[in-house]
C-alpha positions as CSV (number, residue, x, y, z in Angstrom):
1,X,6.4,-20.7,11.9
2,X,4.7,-18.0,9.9
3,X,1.2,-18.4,8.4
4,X,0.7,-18.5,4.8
5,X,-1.4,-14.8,5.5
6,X,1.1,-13.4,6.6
7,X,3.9,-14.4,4.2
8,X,1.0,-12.9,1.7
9,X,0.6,-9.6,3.2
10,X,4.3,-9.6,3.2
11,X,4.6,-9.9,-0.1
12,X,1.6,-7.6,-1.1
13,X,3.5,-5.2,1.6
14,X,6.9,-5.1,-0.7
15,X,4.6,-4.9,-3.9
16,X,2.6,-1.9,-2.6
17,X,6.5,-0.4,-2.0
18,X,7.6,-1.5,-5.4
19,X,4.7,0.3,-7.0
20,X,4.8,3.2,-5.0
21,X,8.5,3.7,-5.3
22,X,8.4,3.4,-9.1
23,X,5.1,6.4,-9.6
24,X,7.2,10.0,-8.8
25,X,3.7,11.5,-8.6
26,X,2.2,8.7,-6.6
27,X,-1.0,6.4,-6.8
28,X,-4.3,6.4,-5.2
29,X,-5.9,3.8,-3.5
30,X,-8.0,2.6,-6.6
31,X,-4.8,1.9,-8.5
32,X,-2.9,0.4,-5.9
33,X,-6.0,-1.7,-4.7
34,X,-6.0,-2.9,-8.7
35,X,-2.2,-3.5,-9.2
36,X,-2.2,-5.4,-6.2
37,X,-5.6,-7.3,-6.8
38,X,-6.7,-6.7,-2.9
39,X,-9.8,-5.6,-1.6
40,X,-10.3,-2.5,0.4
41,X,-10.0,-4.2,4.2
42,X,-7.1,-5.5,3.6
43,X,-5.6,-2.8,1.8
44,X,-5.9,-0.6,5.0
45,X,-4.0,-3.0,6.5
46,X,-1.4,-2.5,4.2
47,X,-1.5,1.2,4.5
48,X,-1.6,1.5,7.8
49,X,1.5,-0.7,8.4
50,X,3.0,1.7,6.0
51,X,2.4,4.7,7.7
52,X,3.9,2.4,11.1
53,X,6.7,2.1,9.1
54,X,7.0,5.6,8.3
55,X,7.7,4.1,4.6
56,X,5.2,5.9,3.2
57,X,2.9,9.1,3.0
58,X,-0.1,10.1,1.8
59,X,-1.2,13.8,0.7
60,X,-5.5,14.8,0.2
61,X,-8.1,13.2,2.0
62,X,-11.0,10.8,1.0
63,X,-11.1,9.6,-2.5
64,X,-8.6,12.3,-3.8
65,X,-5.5,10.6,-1.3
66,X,-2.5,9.6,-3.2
67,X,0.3,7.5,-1.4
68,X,3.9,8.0,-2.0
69,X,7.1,6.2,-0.9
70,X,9.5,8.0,1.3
């Protein structure tokens, strides 16, 4: 049985997708973090399970990253 967390980081996980898929010129972390109403440690979580994925990708560094869906 899966924990309600993790159905929620599911679904914040298809959101962050969603968004991304939707922005041709991507979003950085301050919008995602605000579409998605998620704080920044969790957020990495979700980024970084992108970038397991390979289902998204990122271009800059620091605060001038933007994400992108593949």
């Amino acid at each position: 049985m899966r924990s309600a967390v993790a159905d929620d980081a599911d679904t914040k996980f298809d959101a962050m997708l969603d968004l991304l898929s939707e922005a041709p010129n991507g979003l950085r972390s301050e919008q995602l973090r605000e579409a998605l109403s998620i704080e920044k440690i969790p957020f990495r979580a979700l980024v970084k399970a992108g970038f397991d994925t390979d289902l998204i990708y990122s271009t800059g560094e620091k605060r001038s990253t933007t994400f992108f869906a593949k």
